[in-house]
py3Dmol code that shows the C-alpha trace and the ligand (Angstrom):
import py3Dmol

protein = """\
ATOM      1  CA  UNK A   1      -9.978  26.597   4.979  1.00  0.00           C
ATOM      2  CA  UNK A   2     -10.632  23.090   4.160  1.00  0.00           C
ATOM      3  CA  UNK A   3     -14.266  22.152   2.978  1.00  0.00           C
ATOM      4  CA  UNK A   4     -15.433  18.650   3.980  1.00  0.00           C
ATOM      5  CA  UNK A   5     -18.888  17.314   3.503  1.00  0.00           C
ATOM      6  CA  UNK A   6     -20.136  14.450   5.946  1.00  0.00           C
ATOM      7  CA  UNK A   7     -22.320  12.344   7.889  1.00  0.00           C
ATOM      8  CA  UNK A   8     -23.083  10.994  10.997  1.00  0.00           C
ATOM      9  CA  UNK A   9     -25.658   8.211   9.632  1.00  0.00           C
ATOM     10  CA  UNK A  10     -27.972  11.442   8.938  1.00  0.00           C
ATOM     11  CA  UNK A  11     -28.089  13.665   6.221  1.00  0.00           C
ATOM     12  CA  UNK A  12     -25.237  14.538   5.008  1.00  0.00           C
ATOM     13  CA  UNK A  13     -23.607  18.165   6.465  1.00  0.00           C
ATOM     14  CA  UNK A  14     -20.824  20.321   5.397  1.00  0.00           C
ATOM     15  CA  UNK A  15     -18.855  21.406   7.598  1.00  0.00           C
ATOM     16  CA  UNK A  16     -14.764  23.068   8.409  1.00  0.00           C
ATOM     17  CA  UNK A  17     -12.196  20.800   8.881  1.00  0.00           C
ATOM     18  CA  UNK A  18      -9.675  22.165  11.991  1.00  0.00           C
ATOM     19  CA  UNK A  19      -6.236  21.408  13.204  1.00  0.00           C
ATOM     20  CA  UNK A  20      -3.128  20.858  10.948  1.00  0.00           C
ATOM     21  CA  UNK A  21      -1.835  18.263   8.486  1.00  0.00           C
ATOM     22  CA  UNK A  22       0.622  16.183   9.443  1.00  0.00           C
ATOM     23  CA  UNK A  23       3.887  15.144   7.020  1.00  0.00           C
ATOM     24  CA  UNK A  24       1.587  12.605   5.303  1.00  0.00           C
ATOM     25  CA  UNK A  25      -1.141  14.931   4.506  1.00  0.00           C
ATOM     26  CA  UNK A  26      -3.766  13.381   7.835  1.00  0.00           C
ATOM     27  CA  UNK A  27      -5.208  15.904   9.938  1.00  0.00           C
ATOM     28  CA  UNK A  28      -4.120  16.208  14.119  1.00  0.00           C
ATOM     29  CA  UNK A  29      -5.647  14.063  16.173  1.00  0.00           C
ATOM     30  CA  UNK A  30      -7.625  16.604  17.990  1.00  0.00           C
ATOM     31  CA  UNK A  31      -9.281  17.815  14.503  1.00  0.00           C
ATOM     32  CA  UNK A  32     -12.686  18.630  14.695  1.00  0.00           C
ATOM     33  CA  UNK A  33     -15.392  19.410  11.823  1.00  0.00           C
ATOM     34  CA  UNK A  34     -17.668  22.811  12.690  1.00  0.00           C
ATOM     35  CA  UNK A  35     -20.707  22.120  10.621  1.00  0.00           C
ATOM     36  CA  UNK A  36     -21.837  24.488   8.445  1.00  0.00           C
ATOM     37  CA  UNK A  37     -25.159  25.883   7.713  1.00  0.00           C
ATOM     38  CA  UNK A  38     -26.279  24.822   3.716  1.00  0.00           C
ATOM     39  CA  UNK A  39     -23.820  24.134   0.781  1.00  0.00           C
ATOM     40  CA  UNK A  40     -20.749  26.508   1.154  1.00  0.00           C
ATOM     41  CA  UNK A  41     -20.482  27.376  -2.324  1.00  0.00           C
ATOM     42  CA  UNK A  42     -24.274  28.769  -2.832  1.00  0.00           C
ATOM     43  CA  UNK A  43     -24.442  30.097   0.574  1.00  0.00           C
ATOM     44  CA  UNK A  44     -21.025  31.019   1.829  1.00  0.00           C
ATOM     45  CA  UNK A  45     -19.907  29.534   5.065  1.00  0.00           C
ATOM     46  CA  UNK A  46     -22.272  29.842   7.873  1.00  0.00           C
ATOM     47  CA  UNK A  47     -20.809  28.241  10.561  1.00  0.00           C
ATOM     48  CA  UNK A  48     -23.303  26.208  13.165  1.00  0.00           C
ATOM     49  CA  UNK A  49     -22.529  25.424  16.703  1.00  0.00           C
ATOM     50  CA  UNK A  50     -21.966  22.105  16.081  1.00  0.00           C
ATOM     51  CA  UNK A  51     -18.854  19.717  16.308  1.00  0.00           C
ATOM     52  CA  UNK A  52     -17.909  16.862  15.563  1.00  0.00           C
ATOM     53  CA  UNK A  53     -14.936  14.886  16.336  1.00  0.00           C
ATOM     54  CA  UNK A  54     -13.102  13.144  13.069  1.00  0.00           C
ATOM     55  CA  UNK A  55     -13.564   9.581  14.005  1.00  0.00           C
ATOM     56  CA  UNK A  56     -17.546  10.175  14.267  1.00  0.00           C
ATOM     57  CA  UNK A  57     -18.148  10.585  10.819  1.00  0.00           C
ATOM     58  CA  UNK A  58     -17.807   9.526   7.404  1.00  0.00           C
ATOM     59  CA  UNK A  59     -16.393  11.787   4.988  1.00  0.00           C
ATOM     60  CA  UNK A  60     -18.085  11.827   1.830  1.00  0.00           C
ATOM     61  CA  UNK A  61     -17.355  13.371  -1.780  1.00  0.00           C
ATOM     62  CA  UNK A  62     -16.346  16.978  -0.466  1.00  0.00           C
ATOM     63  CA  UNK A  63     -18.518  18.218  -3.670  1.00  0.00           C
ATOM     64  CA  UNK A  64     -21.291  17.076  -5.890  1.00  0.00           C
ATOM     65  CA  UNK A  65     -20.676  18.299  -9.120  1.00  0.00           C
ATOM     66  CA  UNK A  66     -23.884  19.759 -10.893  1.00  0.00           C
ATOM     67  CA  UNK A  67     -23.283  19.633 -14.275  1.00  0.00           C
ATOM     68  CA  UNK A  68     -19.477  17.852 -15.376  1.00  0.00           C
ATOM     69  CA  UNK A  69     -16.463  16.662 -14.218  1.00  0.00           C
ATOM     70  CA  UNK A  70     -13.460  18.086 -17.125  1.00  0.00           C
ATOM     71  CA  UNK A  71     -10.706  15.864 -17.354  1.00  0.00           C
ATOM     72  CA  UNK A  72      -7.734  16.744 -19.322  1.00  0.00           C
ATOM     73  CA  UNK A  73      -5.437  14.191 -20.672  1.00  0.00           C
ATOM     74  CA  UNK A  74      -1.822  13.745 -21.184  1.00  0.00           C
ATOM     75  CA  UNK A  75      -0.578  17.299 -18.939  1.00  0.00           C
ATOM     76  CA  UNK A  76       2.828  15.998 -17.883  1.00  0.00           C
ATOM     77  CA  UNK A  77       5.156  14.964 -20.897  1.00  0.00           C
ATOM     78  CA  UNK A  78       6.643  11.808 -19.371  1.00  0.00           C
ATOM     79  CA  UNK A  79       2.550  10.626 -19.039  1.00  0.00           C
ATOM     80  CA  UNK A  80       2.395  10.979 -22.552  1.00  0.00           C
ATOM     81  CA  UNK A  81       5.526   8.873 -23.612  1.00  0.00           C
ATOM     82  CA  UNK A  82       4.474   6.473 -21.272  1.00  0.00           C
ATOM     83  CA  UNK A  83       1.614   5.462 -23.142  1.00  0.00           C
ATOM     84  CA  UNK A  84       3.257   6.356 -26.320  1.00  0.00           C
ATOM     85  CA  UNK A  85       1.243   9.662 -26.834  1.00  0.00           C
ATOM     86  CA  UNK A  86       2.971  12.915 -28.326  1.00  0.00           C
ATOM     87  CA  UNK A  87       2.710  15.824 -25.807  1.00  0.00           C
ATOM     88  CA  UNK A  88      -0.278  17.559 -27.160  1.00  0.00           C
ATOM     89  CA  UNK A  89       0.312  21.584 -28.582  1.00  0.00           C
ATOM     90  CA  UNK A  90      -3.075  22.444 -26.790  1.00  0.00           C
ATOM     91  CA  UNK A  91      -5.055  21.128 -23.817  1.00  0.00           C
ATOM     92  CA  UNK A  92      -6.904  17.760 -24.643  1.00  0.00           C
ATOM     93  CA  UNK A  93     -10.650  17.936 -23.070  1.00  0.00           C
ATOM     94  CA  UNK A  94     -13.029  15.241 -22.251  1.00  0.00           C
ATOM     95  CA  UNK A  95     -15.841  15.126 -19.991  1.00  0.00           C
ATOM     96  CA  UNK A  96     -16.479  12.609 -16.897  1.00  0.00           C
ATOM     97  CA  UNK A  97     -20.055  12.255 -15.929  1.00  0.00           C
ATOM     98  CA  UNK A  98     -21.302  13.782 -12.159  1.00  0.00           C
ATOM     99  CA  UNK A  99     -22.198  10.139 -11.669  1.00  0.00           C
ATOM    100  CA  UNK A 100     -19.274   8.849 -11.585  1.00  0.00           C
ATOM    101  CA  UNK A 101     -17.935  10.845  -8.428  1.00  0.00           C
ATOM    102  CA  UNK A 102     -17.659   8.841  -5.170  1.00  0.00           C
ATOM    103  CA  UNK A 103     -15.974  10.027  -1.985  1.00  0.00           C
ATOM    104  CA  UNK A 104     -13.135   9.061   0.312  1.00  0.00           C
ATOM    105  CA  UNK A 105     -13.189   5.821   1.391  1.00  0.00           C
ATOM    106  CA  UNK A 106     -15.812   4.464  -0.875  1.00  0.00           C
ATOM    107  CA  UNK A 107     -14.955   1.781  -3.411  1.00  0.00           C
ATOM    108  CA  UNK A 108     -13.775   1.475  -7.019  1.00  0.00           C
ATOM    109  CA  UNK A 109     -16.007  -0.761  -8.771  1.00  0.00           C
ATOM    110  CA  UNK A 110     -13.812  -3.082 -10.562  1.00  0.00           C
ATOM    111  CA  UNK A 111     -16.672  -3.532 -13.964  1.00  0.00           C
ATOM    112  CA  UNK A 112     -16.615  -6.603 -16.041  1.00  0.00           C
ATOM    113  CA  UNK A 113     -15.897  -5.169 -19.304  1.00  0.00           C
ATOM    114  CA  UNK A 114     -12.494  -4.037 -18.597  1.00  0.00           C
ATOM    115  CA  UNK A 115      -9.514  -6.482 -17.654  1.00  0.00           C
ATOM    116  CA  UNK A 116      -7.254  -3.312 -17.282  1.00  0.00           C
ATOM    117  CA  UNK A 117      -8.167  -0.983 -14.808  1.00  0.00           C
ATOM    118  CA  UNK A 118      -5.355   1.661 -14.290  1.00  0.00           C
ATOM    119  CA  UNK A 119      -5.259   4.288 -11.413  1.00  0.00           C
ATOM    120  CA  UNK A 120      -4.140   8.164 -12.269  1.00  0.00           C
ATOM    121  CA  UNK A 121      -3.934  10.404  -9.081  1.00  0.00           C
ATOM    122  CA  UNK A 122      -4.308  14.137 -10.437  1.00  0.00           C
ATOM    123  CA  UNK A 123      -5.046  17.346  -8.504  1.00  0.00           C
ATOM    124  CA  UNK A 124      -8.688  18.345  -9.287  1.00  0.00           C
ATOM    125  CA  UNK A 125     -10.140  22.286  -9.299  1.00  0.00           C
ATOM    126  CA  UNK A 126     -12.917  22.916  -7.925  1.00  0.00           C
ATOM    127  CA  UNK A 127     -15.038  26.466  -9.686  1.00  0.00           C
ATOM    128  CA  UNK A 128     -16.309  28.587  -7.461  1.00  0.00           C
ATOM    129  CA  UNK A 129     -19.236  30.600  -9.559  1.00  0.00           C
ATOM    130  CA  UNK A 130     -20.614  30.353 -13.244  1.00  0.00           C
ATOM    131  CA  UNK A 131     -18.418  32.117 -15.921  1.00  0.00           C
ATOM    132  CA  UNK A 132     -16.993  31.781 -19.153  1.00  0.00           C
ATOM    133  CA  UNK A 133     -14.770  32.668 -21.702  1.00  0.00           C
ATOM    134  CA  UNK A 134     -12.327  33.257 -18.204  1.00  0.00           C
ATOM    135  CA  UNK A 135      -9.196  35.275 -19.187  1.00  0.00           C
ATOM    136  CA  UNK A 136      -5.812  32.991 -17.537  1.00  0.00           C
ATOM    137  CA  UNK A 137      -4.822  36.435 -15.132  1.00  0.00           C
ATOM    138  CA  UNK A 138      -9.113  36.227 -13.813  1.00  0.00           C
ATOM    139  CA  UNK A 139      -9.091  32.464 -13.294  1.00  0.00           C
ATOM    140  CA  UNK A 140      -8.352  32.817  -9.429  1.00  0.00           C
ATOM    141  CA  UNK A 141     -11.847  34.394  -9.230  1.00  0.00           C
ATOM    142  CA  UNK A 142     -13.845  31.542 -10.528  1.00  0.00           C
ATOM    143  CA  UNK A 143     -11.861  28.916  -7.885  1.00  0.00           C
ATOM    144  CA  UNK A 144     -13.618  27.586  -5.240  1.00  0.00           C
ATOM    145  CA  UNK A 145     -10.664  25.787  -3.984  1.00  0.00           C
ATOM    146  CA  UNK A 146      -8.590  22.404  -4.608  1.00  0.00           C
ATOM    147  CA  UNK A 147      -8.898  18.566  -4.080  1.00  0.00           C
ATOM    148  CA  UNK A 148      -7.596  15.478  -5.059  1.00  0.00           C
ATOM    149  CA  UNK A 149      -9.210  12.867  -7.739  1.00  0.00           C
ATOM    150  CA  UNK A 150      -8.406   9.361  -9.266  1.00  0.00           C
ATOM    151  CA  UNK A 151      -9.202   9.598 -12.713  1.00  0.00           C
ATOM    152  CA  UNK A 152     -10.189   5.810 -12.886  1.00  0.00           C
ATOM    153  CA  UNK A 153      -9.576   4.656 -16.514  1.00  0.00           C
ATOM    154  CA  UNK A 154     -10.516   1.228 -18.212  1.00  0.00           C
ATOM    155  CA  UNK A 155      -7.416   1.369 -19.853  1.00  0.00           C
ATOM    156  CA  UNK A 156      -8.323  -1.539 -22.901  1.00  0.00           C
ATOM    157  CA  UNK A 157     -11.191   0.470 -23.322  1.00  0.00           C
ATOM    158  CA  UNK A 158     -10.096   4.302 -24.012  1.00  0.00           C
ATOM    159  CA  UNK A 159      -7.941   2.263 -26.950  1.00  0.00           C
ATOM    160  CA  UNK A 160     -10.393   0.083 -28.130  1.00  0.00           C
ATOM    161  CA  UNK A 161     -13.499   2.818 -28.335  1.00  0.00           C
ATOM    162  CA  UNK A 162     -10.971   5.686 -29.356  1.00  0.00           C
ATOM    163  CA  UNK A 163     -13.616   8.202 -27.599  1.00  0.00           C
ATOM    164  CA  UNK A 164     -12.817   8.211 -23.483  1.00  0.00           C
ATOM    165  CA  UNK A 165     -16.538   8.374 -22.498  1.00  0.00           C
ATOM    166  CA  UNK A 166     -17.106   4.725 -21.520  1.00  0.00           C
ATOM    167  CA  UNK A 167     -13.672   3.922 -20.296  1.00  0.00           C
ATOM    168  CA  UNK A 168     -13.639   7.005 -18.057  1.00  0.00           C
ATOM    169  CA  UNK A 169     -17.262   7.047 -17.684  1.00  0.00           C
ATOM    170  CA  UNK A 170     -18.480   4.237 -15.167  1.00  0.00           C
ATOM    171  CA  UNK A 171     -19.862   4.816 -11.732  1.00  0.00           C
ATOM    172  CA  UNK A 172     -17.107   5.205  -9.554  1.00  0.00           C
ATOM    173  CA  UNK A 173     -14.707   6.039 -11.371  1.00  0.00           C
ATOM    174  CA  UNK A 174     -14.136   9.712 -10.123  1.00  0.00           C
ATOM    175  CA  UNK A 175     -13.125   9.149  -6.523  1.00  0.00           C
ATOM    176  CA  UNK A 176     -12.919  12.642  -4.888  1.00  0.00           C
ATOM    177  CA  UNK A 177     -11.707  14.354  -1.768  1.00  0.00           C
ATOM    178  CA  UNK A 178     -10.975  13.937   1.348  1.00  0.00           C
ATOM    179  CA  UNK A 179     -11.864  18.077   1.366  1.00  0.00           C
ATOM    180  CA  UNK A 180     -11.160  21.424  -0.365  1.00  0.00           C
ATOM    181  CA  UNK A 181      -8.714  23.549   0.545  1.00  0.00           C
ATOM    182  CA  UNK A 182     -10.099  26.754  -0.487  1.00  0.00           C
ATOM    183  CA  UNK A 183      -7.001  28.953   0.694  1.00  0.00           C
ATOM    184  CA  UNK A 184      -3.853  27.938  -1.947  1.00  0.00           C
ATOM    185  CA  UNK A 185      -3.394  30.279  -5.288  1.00  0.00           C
ATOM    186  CA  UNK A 186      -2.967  28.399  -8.457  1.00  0.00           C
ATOM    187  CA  UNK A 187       0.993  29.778  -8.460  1.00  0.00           C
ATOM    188  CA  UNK A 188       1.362  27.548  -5.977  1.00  0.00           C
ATOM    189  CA  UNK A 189       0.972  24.272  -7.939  1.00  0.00           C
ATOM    190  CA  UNK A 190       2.660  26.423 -10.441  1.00  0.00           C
ATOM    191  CA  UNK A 191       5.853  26.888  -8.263  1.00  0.00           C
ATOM    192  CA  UNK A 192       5.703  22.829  -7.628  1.00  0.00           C
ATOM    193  CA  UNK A 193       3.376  20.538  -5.462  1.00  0.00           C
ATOM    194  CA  UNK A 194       4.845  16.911  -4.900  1.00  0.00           C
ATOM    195  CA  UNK A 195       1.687  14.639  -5.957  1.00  0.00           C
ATOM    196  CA  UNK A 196       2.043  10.596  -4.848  1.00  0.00           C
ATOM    197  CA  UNK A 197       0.166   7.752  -5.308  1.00  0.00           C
ATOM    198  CA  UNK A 198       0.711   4.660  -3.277  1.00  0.00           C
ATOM    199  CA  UNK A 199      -0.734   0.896  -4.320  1.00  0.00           C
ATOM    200  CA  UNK A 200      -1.010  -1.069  -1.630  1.00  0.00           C
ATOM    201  CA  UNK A 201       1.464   0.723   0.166  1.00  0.00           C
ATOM    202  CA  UNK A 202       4.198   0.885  -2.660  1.00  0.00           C
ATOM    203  CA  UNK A 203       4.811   4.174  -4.396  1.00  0.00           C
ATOM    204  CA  UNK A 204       3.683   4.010  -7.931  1.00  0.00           C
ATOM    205  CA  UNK A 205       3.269   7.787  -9.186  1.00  0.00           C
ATOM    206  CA  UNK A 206       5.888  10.159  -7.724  1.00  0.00           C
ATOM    207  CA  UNK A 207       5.217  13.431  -9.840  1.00  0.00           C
ATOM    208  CA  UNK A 208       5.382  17.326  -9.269  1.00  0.00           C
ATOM    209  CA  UNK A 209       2.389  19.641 -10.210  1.00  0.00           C
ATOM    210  CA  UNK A 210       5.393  22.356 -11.335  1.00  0.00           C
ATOM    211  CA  UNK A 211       5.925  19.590 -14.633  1.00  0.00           C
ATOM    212  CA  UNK A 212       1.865  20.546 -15.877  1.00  0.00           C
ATOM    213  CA  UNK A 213       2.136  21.217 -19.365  1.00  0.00           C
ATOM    214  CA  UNK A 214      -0.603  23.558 -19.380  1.00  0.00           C
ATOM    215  CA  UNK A 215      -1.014  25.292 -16.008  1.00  0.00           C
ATOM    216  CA  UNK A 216      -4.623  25.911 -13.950  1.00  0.00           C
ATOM    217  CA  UNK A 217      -5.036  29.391 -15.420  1.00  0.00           C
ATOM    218  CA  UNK A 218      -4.382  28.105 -18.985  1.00  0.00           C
ATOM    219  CA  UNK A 219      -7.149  25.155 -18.417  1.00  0.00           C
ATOM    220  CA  UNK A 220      -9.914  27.382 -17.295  1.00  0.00           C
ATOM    221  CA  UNK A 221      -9.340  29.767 -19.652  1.00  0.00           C
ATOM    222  CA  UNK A 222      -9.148  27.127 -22.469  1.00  0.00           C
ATOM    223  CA  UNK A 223     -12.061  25.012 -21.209  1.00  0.00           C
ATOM    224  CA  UNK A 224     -14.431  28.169 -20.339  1.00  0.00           C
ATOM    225  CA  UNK A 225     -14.048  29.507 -23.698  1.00  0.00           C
ATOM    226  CA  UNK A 226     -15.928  25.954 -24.780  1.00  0.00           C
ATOM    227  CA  UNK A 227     -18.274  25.550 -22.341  1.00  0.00           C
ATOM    228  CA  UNK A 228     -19.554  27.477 -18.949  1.00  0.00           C
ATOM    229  CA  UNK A 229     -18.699  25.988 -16.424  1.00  0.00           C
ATOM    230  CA  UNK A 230     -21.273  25.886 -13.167  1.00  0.00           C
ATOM    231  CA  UNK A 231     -20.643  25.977  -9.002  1.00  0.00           C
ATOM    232  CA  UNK A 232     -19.090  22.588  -7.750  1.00  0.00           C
ATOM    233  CA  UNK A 233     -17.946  21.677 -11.851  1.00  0.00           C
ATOM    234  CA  UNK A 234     -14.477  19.764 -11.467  1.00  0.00           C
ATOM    235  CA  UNK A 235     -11.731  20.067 -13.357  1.00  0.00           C
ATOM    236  CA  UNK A 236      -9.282  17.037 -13.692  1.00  0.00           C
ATOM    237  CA  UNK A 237      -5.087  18.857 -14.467  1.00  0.00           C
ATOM    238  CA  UNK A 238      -3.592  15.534 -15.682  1.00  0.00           C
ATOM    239  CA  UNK A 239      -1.739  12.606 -14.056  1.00  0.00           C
ATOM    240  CA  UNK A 240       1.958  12.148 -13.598  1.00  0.00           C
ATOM    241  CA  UNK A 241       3.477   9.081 -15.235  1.00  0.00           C
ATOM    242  CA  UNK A 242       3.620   6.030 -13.530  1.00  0.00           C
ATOM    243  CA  UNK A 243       0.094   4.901 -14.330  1.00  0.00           C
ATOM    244  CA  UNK A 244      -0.377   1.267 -13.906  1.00  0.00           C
ATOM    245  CA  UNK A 245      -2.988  -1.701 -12.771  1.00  0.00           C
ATOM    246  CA  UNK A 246      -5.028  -2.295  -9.956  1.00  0.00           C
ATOM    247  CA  UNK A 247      -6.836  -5.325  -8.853  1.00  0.00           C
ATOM    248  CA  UNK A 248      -9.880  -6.414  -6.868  1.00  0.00           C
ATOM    249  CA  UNK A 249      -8.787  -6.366  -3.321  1.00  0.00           C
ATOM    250  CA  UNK A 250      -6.467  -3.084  -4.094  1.00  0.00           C
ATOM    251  CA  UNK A 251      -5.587  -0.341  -1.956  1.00  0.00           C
ATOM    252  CA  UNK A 252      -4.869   3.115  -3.836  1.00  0.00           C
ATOM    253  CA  UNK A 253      -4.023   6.107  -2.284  1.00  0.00           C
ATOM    254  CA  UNK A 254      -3.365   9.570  -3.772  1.00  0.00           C
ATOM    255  CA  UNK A 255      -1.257  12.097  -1.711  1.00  0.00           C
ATOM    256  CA  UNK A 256      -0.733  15.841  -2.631  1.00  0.00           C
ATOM    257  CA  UNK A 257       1.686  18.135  -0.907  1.00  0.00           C
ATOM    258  CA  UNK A 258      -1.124  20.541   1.890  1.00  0.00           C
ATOM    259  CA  UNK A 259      -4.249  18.548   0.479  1.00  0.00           C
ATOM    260  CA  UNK A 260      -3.980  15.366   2.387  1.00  0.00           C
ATOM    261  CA  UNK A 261      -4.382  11.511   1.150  1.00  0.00           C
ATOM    262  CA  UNK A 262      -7.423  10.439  -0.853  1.00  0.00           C
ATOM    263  CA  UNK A 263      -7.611   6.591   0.150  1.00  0.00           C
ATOM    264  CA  UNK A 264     -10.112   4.173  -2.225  1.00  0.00           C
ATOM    265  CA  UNK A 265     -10.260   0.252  -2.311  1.00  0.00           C
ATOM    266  CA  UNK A 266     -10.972  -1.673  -5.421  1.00  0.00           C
ATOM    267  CA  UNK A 267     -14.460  -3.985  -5.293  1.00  0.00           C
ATOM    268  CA  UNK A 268     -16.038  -6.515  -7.662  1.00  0.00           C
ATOM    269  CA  UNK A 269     -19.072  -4.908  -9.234  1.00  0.00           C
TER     270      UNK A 269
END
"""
ligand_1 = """\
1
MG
Mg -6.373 11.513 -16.218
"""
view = py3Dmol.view(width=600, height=400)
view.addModel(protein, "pdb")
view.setStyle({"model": 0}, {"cartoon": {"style": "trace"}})
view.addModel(ligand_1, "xyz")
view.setStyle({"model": 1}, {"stick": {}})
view.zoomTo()
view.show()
């Protein structure tokens, strides 16, 4: 099932996306959204009888993260030697705040005190239900589903501060969406999941979710056993190599294999 949250110039809805994907991850023409009744991950999905076609609304973040968005850095080895970083021997955590998450379609705010601001399209987890201290073989049962995310990093600031919290931390910086897709297992991105992002049309990232260092059972595991993690919390599995530059005026898309395109322009602040 695939979870989008939208509006139609009124408050914003959930609802069920329908139809298929096509071969570059956008949904059939004749997709509609069935809203739903309240926030699907509180109140299960309550389906309304109420349509709406694609083209009448705006998608927004499919989630609103409560309390954190986890981000996990250098997850695919040839990431790490691209920015000269040793693979590391156990999962590196930092946080992201729930401010910074924006949703398809909404702009990147470009912010003064960076002059290198660096894309990283990453598959993101969404958790399903409080827990902690998850064991890897129970970490199905705390998913709510999967989604797409551009870890947006200020790249002259994670050197320069050392700590990641203001160069990862601005508003906007967490782009999210365009939905969750509630129905793949994490074996799946285990097996392999072909993850793209395009700049301005070019390819830039070309990476497989099968080269994760640490796989999505070992990060909640790992990551629970610091800190419990709430409904709608995000977790952020690592970008492929290939990171690079964007300007003002920038189109950046991330693609994953089943989850569809997540498309974001860059703005002056
Ligand atoms: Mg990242």
């Amino acid at each position: 099932m695939r979870i989008t949250r939208f509006t139609t110039g009124e408050d914003p809805l959930y609802g069920v996306l329908t139809g298929d994907l096509d071969e570059f991850g956008q949904p059939d023409e004749d997709s509609v959204i069935v809203a739903l009744a309240g926030d699907p991950l509180y109140v299960g999905v309550k389906l309304l009888e109420q349509e709406h076609k694609l083209e009448d609304v705006r998608l927004l973040a499919p989630v609103l993260p409560r309390s954190k968005v986890v981000g996990i850095g250098r997850n695919y080895a040839a990431h790490a030697a691209e920015l000269g970083s040793d693979v590391p021997t156990e999962p590196l955590m930092f946080l992201k705040p729930n401010t910074s998450v924006v949703g398809p379609g909404d702009p990147i705010f470009y912010p003064p005190q960076t002059q290198n601001l660096h894309y990283e399209g990453e598959l993101a987890v969404v958790i399903g239900r409080i827990c902690r201290d998850v064991p890897p073989e129970q970490a199905t049962d705390v998913i709510h589903g999967y989604t797409i995310a551009n870890d947006v990093t200020a790249r002259d600031l994670q050197k320069s501060d050392v700590q990641f919290t203001r160069a990862k931390g601005f508003d906007s910086f967490c782009p999210l969406g365009p939905w969750i897709e509630t129905d793949l297992d994490p074996q799946t991105f285990t097996d392999g999941v072909s993850i793209q992002t395009h700049l301005n049309g070019d390819v830039v990232q070309d990476g497989n979710t099968r080269d994760l260092i640490f796989d999505i059972p070992t990060l909640v595991a790992y990551i629970s056993s610091v800190m419990t993690l709430l409904p709608g919390d995000i977790i952020l599995t690592g970008t492929p190599e290939g990171v690079g530059p964007m300007q003002v005026g920038d189109e950046v898309e991330v693609s994953i294999a089943g989850l569809g395109t997540l498309t974001n322009k860059v703005a002056r602040r």
